[in-house]
N, C-alpha and C positions, 0 to 999 in steps of 0.2 A: 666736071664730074662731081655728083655727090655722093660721099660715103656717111652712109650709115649702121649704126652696130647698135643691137639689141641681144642684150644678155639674160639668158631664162633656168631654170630648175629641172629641164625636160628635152632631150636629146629628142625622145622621140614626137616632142610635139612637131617641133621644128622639123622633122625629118616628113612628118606626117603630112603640113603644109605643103611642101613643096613637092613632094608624090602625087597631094591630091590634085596639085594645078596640072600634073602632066597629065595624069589619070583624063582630065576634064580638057585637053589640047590648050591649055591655058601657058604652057610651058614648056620646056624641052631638057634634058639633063645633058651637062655637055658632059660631063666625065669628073673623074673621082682622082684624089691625089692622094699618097700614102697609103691604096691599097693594094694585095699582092694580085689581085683577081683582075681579068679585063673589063672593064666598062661593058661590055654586054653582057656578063656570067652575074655584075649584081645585083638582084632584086633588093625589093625591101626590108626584110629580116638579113641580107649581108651587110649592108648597106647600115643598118639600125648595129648588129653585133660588132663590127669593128669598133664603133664609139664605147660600146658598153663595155666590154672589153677593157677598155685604157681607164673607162670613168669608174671601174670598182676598183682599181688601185689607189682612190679617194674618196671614201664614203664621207669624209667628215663635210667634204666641201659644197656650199647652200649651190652656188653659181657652177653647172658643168656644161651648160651651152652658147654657143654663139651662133645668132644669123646675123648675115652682113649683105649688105644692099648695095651695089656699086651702080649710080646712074647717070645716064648722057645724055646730053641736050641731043635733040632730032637732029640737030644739024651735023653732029659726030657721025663720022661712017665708018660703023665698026661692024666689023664681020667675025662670024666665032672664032678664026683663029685669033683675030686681033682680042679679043674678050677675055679667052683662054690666057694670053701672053698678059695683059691689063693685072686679071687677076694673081696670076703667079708672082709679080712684080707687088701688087699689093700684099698680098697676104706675109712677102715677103719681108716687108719695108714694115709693118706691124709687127713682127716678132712670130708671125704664126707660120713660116716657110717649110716647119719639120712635122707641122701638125696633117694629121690625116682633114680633109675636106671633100666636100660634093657641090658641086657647080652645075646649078640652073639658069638656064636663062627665060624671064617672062614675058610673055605676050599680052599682057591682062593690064597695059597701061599703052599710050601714045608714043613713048619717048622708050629707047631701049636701056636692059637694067637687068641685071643677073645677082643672083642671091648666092649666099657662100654658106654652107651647114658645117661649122666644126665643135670644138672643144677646147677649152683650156686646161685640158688635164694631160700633161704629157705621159709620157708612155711609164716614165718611172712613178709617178706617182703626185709629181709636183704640180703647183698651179701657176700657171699663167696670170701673173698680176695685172686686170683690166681695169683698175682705177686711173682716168685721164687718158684712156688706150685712144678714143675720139676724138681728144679738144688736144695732143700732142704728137703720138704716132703716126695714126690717120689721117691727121690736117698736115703732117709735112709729107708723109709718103705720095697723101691725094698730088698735092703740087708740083710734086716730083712729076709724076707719071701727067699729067695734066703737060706738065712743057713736055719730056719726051715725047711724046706719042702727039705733040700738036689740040688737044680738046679744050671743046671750051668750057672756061673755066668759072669754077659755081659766084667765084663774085661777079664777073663779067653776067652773069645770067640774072642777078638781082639788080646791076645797077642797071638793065635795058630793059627791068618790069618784068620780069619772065615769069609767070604763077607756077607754081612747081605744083597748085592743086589742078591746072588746066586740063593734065592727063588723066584726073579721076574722072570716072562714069559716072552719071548719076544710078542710081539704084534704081529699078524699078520694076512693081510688084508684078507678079506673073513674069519677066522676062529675063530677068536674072537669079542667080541661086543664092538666097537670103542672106545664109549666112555669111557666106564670099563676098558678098556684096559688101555688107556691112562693117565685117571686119577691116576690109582694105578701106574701106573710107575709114571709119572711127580711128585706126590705128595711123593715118597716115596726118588725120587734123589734131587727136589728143598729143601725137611725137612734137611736131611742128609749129604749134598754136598756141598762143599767150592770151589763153582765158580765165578770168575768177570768176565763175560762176555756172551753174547747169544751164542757164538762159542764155551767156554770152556763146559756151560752146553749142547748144543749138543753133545759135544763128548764123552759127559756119553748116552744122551736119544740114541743116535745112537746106542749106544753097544744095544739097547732094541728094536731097530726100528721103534722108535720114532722123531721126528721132532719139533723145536718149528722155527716158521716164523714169520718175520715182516712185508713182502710184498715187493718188488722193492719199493726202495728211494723215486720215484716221487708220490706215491699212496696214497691216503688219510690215508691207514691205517698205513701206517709204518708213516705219518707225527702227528697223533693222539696217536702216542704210541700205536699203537694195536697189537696184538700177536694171531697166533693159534695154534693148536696141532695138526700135523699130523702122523698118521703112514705111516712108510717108508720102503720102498723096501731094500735089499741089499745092492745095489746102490745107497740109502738116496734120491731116488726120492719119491715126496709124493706122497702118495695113499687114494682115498676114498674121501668125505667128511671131511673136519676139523671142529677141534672142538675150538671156541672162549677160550680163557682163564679163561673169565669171567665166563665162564658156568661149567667149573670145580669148585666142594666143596671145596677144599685150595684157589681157587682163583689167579693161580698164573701168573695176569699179568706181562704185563713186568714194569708198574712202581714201583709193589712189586717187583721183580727181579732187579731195578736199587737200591735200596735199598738195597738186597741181596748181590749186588754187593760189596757196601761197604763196609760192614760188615765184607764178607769174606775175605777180603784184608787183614787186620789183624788178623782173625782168621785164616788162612794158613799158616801165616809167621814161625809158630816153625816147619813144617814140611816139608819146604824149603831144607834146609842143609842135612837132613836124604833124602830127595827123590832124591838130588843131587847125593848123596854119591851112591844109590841103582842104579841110572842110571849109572853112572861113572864106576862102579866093571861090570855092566853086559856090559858095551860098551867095555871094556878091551878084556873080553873074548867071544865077539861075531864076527863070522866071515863075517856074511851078517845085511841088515835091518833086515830081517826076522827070522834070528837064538836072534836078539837083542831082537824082538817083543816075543819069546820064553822064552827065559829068564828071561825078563821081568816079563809074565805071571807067573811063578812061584812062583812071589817074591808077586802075589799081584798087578801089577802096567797093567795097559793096555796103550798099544802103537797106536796110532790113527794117522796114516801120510795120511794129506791131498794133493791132485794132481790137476793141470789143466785139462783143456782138452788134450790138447798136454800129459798129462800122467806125466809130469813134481811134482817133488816133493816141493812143498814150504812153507808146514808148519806141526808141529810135534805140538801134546801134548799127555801130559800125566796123565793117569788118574790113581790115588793108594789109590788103593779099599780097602786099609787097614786104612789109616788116613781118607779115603773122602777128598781127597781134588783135585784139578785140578790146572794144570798149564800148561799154552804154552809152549813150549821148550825154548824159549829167555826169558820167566821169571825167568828160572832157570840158563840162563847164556848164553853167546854168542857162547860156545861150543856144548850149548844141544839144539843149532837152527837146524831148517830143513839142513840150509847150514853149520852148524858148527859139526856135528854129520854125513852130505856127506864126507866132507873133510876128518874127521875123518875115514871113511871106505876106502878113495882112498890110502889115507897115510898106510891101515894097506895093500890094494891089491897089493901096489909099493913096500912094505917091504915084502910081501911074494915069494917063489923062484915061477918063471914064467915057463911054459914049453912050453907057445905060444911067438912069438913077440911083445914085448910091443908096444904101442902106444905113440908119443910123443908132447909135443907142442900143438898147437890149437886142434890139430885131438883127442887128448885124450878126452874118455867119460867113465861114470860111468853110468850102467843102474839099475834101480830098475824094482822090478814083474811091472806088466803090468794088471794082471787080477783084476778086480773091485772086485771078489768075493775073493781073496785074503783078510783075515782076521784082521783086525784093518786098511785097506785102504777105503780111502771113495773120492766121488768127491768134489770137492771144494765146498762147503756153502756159497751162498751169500753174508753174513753177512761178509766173512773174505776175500772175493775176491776183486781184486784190481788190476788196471791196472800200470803195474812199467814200467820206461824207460830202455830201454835196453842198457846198457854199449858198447860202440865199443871199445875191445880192441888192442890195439896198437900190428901192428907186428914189431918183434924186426929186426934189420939189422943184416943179417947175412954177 
């Protein structure tokens, strides 16, 4: 089981969320805890004033919401009474057993996973201290409940490669509703994902068909820090309507993101040397980019080679869906760059026995696929595009 807690400013955003998945049969409400009314008598404004209620007995306090995510591997078989009893047991084992809450359960992912709408304002007026509530109460309670109840359990699911992004959807334009779309993915890769950079986290949102933009340099919005969400074609061309960052429930501008960035910079660094080593075994024994990008995939890691227009290969990252975390290929070293991982293919095509005429000198080339719909190829991303001078190099005297 994974538990998840996000703390926000806005009872009724959170309230709003999980109304509108039922609204949309995206969800089911299983019933409400700590209120006097029966689970059928409450609508949305009962439902919304019980919170308000408790949270004007602290106006001073920034933080008066909580959603909480409680999820199970497919192979758990839990039924709503069992979800029901899960929950009341967790919410219990965190400190929040006397708090009023509303229990969802979603259909809008692969794997089942019920959502918890409360408050940390109790009824007198005091607050619920949620500093380390995640990485202390909820990691013993998860445990707890994880052996009673028999589930399997969230380390067991990373050390047998389990992708926990496997149950997102991709987004796609016309078929799905933009914003929902968007938000569950961005929210589920910016929580999850150890990226420094706008380019690293698109090369996750991309796998999803997603997009995040800052605008062309000169534009007010890329000069204000502004960001949006687009969904994206194949081709990572945007589509539709975008959606402000701001107007997403996480909220994930890019000054939150510059932030992010930080952070993850040293929370990446222990899985540097392991991702190295996993790219290095499979560049050994791969014959093309594409038998590498296979490989790869097996292991867990997604290969993402970006191109000019000209079709030209000039930068690689990698994404390893097993730790979450992203890296450029020149963070991982000079060898596992766009150009250092080329080299590396030409040197294994000159050491293999040739049964055409080889090419020598200037005239020698190395071609990569060519087709955009070719799988972890994308077109180059604004954000990482950049005009370089071209080297003249020197012909030798023969």
């Amino acid at each position: 089981m994974v538990a998840r807690i996000t703390s926000g400013k806005t009872i009724r955003g959170v309230l709003h969320y999980n109304e509108n998945k039922v609204e949309k049969r995206q969800a089911k409400f299983l019933g409400a805890c700590g209120y006097l009314r029966q689970d059928e008598e409450l609508d949305f404004q009962k439902k919304l004033a019980r919170f308000q209620k408790i949270i004007e007995t602290n106006t001073r306090a920034k933080t008066n919401a909580l959603h909480i995510s409680l999820n199970f591997s497919p192979r758990d078989k839990v039924d709503e009474p069992l979800l029901w009893k899960i929950t009341e047991d967790y919410m219990r084992g965190i400190g929040f057993g006397e708090q009023p809450y509303l229990v969802y359960r979603h259909f809008d992912a692969a794997h089942p996973h019920i959502h918890v709408v409360t408050t940390n304002i109790r009824e007198d007026g005091q607050r619920i201290e949620t500093h380390n509530l995640g990485r202390v109460q909820s990691e013993k309670t998860r445990k707890d409940i994880e052996q009673r109840y028999g589930l399997v359990k969230a380390e067991e699911q990373q050390r047998k490669h389990v992708n926990l992004l496997q149950s997102l959807d991709k987004a796609e334009y016309g078929k799905t509703e933009t914003k929902a779309a968007i938000s569950n993915i961005v929210g589920e890769v910016v929580r999850h994902y150890k990226f420094t950079s706008l380019a690293e986290l698109n090369a996750i949102l991309r796998q999803f068909n997603v997009t995040a933009y800052r605008g062309e340099e000169d534009s007010k919005m890329y000069q204000k820090k502004g960001l949006i969400y687009s969904i994206s074609d194949a081709n990572g061309n945007r589509r539709g309507v975008p959606i402000k960052a701001s107007s997403i429930y996480s909220k994930p501008t890019y000054k939150k993101l510059e932030m992010k960035f930080e952070l993850n910079r040293t929370a990446r660094k222990n899985y540097r040397n392991q991702l190295r080593s996993t790219v290095n075994d499979a560049l050994t024994r791969s014959s093309s980019l594409e038998d590498l990008q296979v490989k790869l995939r097996k292991k867990g890691v997604h290969l993402t080679v970006r191109k000019n227009e000209e079709g030209k290969v000039y930068g690689i990252t990698f994404t390893d869906h097993i730790h979450r975390c992203v890296f450029n290929g020149s963070s991982l070293g000079k060898e596992f760059s766009a150009n250092g991982i080329q080299k590396a293919m030409m040197v294994k095509h000159t050491d293999e026995p040739q049964t055409h005429k080889q090419q020598t000198g200037e005239n020698q080339s190395f071609s990569f696929p060519t087709n955009p719909q070719t799988s972890g190829y994308e077109p180059t991303p604004y954000e990482l595009s950049q005009k370089k001078r071209k080297k003249k190099r020197r012909k030798k005297n023969l």
